[in-house]
C-alpha positions, 0 to 999 in steps of 0.5 A: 675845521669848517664842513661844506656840502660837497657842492661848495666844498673842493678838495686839493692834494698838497704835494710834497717831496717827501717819503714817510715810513707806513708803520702806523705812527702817524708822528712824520712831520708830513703829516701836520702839513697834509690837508684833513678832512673829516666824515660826517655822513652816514651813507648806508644803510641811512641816507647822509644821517650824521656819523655817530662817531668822528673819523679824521683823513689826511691826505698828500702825495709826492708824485710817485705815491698818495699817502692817505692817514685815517684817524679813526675815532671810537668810544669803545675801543674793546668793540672795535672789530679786527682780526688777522686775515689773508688779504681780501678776507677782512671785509667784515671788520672795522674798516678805512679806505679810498675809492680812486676814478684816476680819470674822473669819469665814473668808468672805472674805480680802484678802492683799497681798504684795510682793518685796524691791523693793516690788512688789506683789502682792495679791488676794482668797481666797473662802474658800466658792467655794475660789478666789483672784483675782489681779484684784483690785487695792487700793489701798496703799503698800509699799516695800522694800530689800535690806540686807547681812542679808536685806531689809526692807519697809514696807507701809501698807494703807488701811482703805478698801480693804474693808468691816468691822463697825464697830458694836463698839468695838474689832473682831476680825479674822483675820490671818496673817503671811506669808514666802515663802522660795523656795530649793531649796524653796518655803516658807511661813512663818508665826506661826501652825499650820497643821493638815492635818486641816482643809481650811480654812487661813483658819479657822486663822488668827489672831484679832487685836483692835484697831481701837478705835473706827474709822470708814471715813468715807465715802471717795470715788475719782474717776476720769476716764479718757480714751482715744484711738485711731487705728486703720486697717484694710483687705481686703488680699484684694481690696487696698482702700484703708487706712479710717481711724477716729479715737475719743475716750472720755471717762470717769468711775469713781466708788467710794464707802465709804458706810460700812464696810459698803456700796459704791457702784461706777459708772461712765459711758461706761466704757473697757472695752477691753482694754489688754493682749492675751489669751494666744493659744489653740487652738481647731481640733478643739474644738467648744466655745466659749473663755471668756476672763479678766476684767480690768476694774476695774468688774466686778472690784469684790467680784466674788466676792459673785456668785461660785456653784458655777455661773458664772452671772456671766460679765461678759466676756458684756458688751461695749459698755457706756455705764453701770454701777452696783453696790452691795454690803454686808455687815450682820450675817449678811447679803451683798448686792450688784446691779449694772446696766449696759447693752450696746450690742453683745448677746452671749451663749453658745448651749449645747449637749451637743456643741458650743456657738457665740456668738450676737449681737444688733444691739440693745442690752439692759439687764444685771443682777445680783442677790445676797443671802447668809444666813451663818447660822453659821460652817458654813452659809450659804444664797444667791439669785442672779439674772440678768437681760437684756433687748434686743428680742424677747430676754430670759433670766431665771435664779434660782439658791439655792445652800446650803453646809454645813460638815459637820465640818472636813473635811466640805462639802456644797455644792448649788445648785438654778437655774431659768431663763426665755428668749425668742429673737428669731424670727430668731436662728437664722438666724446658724447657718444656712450654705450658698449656698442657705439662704435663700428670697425671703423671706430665711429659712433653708430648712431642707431646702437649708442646712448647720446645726449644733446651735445652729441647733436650740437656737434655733430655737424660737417662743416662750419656754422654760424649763430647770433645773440642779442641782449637789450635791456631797460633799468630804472632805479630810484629812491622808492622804485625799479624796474627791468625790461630784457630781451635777449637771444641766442641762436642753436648755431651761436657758440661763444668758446671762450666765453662761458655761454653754457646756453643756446638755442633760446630766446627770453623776455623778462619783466621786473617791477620793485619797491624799496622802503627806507627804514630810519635809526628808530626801526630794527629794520633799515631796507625792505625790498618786494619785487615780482618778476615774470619770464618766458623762455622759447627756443629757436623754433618758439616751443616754450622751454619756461614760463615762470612768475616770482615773488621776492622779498628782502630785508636788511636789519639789526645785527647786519641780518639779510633775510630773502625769501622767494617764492616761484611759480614755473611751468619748466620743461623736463629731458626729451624722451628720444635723445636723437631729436633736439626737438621739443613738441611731442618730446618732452613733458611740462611740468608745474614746479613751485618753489620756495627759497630763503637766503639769510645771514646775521652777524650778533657779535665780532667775528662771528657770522652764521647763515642758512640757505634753503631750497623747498618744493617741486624739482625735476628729476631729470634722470628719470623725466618725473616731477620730485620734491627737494629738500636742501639745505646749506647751514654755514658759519665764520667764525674768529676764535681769536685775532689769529684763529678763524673757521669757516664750516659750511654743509650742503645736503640736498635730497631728491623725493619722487613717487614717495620714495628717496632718487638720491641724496648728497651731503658736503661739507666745506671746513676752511682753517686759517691761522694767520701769524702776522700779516705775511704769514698764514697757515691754511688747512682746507677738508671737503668731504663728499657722500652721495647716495643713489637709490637703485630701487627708485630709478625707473630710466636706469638699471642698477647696473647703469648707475654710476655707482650707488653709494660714494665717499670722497675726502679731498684735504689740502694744508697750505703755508705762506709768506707773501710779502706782497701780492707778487712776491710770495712762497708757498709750501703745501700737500694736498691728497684725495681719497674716496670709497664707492661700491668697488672699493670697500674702505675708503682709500688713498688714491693720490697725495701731491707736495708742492711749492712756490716762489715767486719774487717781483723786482720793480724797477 
């Protein structure tokens, strides 16, 4: 077959009426008919070097499904890199796959993957908030097999996976085919050009015809789910008896295509738990809250259409739903989506320029969201977001526009302009009011006897307020150099409830200048970046919160390494030292902080991964307003025994010096087990383990009394089968239980242990 430049070559998917059967086999009759094409271009970590090894693709679809089949050639087949893995795990292994723009306009790509062994890695690029989202999981087929040449793989993918135009008669998409060739390097090989001068890879991508008189129909998913738990807990301090908890949930999840262009979600009495642990994080030392990774199917649905330069839209805000409901679309130039659910448990962030906290609400509140997006051409698009949450005596109301312009190809100005409204029950700030004496006799905080903090002051008021944000920012990108100019604001009265804003009161200018060397096959290094960065950061009444200056330096190379170094310079404001007064003159101490950083990870054989992260030099100790040294380290390594058998172990010990003597120390360690039968079956076992120890004799603030405690441990365990049949139809059986020790108990107990279990199945009509 003849290979043209992507300028002259057109790309048209044949229609057939058929099916095929995904096993692998690429001997259906079909397949001799559909069009093929193949890769020749290396386009990362080199710039369109031919491939190093042949990579075939047919394509055809039947109006329902685009059947894709990828032979995959390779001289060393015992090298080829593949393992069973749950799904979106297997992103360092040999990989194929299709990068899909239904509308062609370089909004919005889906890309499905999958490993030699059919497992299946897929996700959503948001081409305009430059992020990709591995949550989101569609719903498609794919099966693979290795041979004596290479491998081969078949993938169908059903068009009811995502909105399209179906008012002309035949569509124009964008399309790139893909193949991921992880050896001594890790390239990326495609039919297609890429052109470094033009930031963008997913306007480079290929316009494809076809689809000729397609429908989506108006498919429907039910989803019923039910969930059971046992759980047991008890206070191992005062050894009370064990409290037993039955709970059965059950639950329905309704997707509906009302057509190719609008989406219906919703769903009642909703299992929102979390199946699988949350990574272990450090939180000593850090005044700010931590913010945690979505993974619910509902809110995870066309998520990024209510994705801004802002988070305004942080659904882990919402914890105890019974309903929710959301439709998105598309019409022409026009984006639109809203959701609502309710919460029975009401939880939001208090923001501040020093330190934030979480505030909840016994009352239960009403959620929304609101979305509509302009595309008034390929280079601007204009946008409204709001927000809104209501419960008893509470309400936040938020407004945002935000605006995206694509100066030249490697030119963007992104701005958005927010707004916000916000009532406070008269009592919410007492949640942050501390002390044996706080209270009078009528059970309200007395100011001149508590201990309080920041967000005693940021809620502590009457009636309702208001406050603004602001964000302008200016990218170049190219070739050899970049560069980013930001602006950005945010008042003391702006609060953003269900967005995760976990800082107010600040304002901050930012100055990024960059250059990048290109390295060729002949260097044992590919890309070399050096940038330098300077920053200011005031609050409100212009009192400098942060001046810092930073160097960095990255470079990718042999074996797939990534090595970053970073070197600051800051001068950083430490805590006030009278907490009843938010301001900064007079009140706080400047320190002079410098620090070094390094990021590295290399990858010398299949399946192995080994990685450090490193934190060294000043820090401050906030507890105690002093300037310290932290010594942190984070080691972690993935590793595949064999196709089924894989670990991940990770450890993080961070210690905190000051005046020659040790504030604390803290140790994690992560451990992730996974063995994995087939592609449907795994088995999971999940161990962190928690020791932090305080030193009592180098606490200058605080009597040894008013630690919180001066040595603990915790160990948190969870054990997990399951069977998923696809992303929707899944079971899963588990036991989870936690134990810990801390200076009231001795040994280290059992304090509580929850067995559970999870069915779901999705009829799709």
């Amino acid at each position: 077959m003849l290979w043209l430049p992507l300028q002259s070559y057109a790309l048209n998917i044949p229609k057939f009426d058929t099916e095929i059967k995904v096993d692998g086999d690429l001997s259906d009759p079909a397949w001799q008919h559909a069009n093929t094409l193949t890769l020749h271009n290396i386009t990362q970590p080199y710039e369109n070097l031919p491939a190093p090894v042949e990579t075939n693709v047919k394509f055809f679809e039947n109006s329902n499904t685009l059947f894709i089949a990828f032979i995959a050639h390779d001289p060393n087949p015992e090298e080829i890199r593949s393992f069973y893995h749950q799904r979106d795990d297997a992103s360092r292994d040999d990989l194929v796959g299709v990068r899909l723009d239904p509308y062609g306009d370089h909004r919005l790509v889906f890309q499905f993957f999958t490993n030699p062994f059919g497992v299946q890695v897929d996700s959503i690029e948001d081409v305009l908030a430059l992020e990709t989202s591995d949550s989101w999981d569609g719903i498609w087929d794919s099966a693979g097999k290795v041979t004596d040449s290479g491998y081969q793989v078949e993938i169908a993918i059903p068009l009811r996976n995502f909105n399209f135009n179906n008012q002309t008669e035949i569509q124009s998409w964008a399309m790139e085919f893909v193949r991921i060739y992880p050896r001594k390097e890790r390239y990326r090989l495609s039919h297609i050009e890429i052109n470094r001068d033009n930031e963008c890879i997913a306007c480079q991508m290929a316009s494809v015809s076809g689809f000729e008189n397609i429908e989506h129909g108006k498919s429907l998913a039910l989803t019923p789910t039910l969930v059971y738990d046992h759980t047991k807990t008890r206070n191992v301090i005062t050894e009370s008896d064990w409290n037993s908890n039955n709970n059965y949930e059950l639950g329905l999840d309704i997707k509906w295509g009302i057509n190719s262009d609008v989406f219906l979600n919703a769903t009642i009495n909703p299992d929102f738990s979390q199946i699988e642990a949350d990574d272990a994080q450090i939180s000593i030392n850090d005044n700010f809250t931590l913010t945690l990774e979505e993974k619910r199917p509902f809110f995870l649905e066309n998520q990024d259409l209510f994705s801004t330069s802002y988070n305004l839209v942080y659904t882990r805000n919402i914890s105890s739903p019974n309903f929710g409901a959301k439709v998105t679309g598309r019409s022409g130039k026009h984006a639109y989506g809203v959701f609502l659910t309710d919460d029975d448990s009401t939880t939001f962030f208090v923001p501040g320029n020093l330190g934030s906290s979480i505030a909840r609400l016994e009352s239960t509140s009403k959620n929304a969201a609101v979305r509509y997006r302009y595309d008034a051409n390929k280079d601007l698009n204009i946008g409204f977001l709001g927000t809104f949450r209501d419960a008893d005596n509470y309400h936040n109301y938020v407004g945002a526009t935000d605006i995206r312009y694509k100066v030249t190809d490697q030119d963007i100005i992104n701005a958005q302009f927010i707004g916000s409204d916000t009532q406070y029950p008269e009592d919410l700030s007492d949640q942050f009011c501390f002390g044996d004496d706080c209270y009078d006799e009528n059970l309200q905080c007395e100011f001149a006897n508590c201990n309080i903090d920041e967000s005693f002051l940021r809620t502590n008021i009457d009636d309702n307020f208001s406050g603004h944000a602001l964000r302008i920012v200016y990218t170049h990108d190219e070739r050899h150099w970049f560069s980013n100019l930001r602006y950005q604001e945010i008042s003391s009265g702006f609060r953003s409830d269900l967005g995760n804003q976990i800082r107010v009161d600040q304002s901050r200018t930012f100055i990024q200048l960059g250059l990048n060397f290109w390295g060729d096959s002949d260097n044992w290094w590919n890309k070399i970046s050096v940038w330098s960065d300077w920053d200011i950061l005031h609050n409100d009444d212009r009192e400098v919160l942060e001046r810092e200056w930073e160097w960095d330096i990255l470079v990718q190379g042999a074996l797939q390494s990534y090595i970053f170094f970073r070197y600051l310079k800051r001068d950083e404001v430490g805590s006030r030292l009278d907490d009843s007064k938010l301001y900064l003159r007079g009140n706080t101490t400047m320190f002079d902080i410098g620090q070094y950083e390094l990021e590295s990870h290399f990858q010398p054989t299949a399946g192995l991964l080994i990685g450090l992260d490193a934190f060294l030099g000043d820090k401050i100790d906030f507890t105690n307003n002093r300037e310290g040294q932290e010594y942190r380290f984070i080691p972690y390594f993935e590793y595949s025994f064999n196709k089924h058998f894989s670990t991940r172990l990770s450890f993080d010990s961070n210690r905190l010096k000051a005046e020659g003597e040790e504030v604390f120390r803290a140790h994690v360690a992560d451990f992730r087990f996974d063995y994995n039968l087939d592609l449907r079956q795994s088995l999971k076992l999940s161990l962190i383990y928690t020791d932090i120890e305080f030193n009592p004799f180098n606490q200058p603030a605080l009597l040894p009394e008013n630690l919180p405690y001066i040595d603990s441990t915790d160990i948190a365990s969870q054990l997990i089968y399951s069977y998923k049949i696809n992303p929707q139809t899944v079971f899963f059986a588990g036991y989870s239980d936690h134990s810990f020790r801390n200076d009231d108990v001795e040994d280290l107990k059992r304090d509580s242990y929850k067995i559970f279990f999870k069915f779901s199945y999705a009829w799709l009509q």
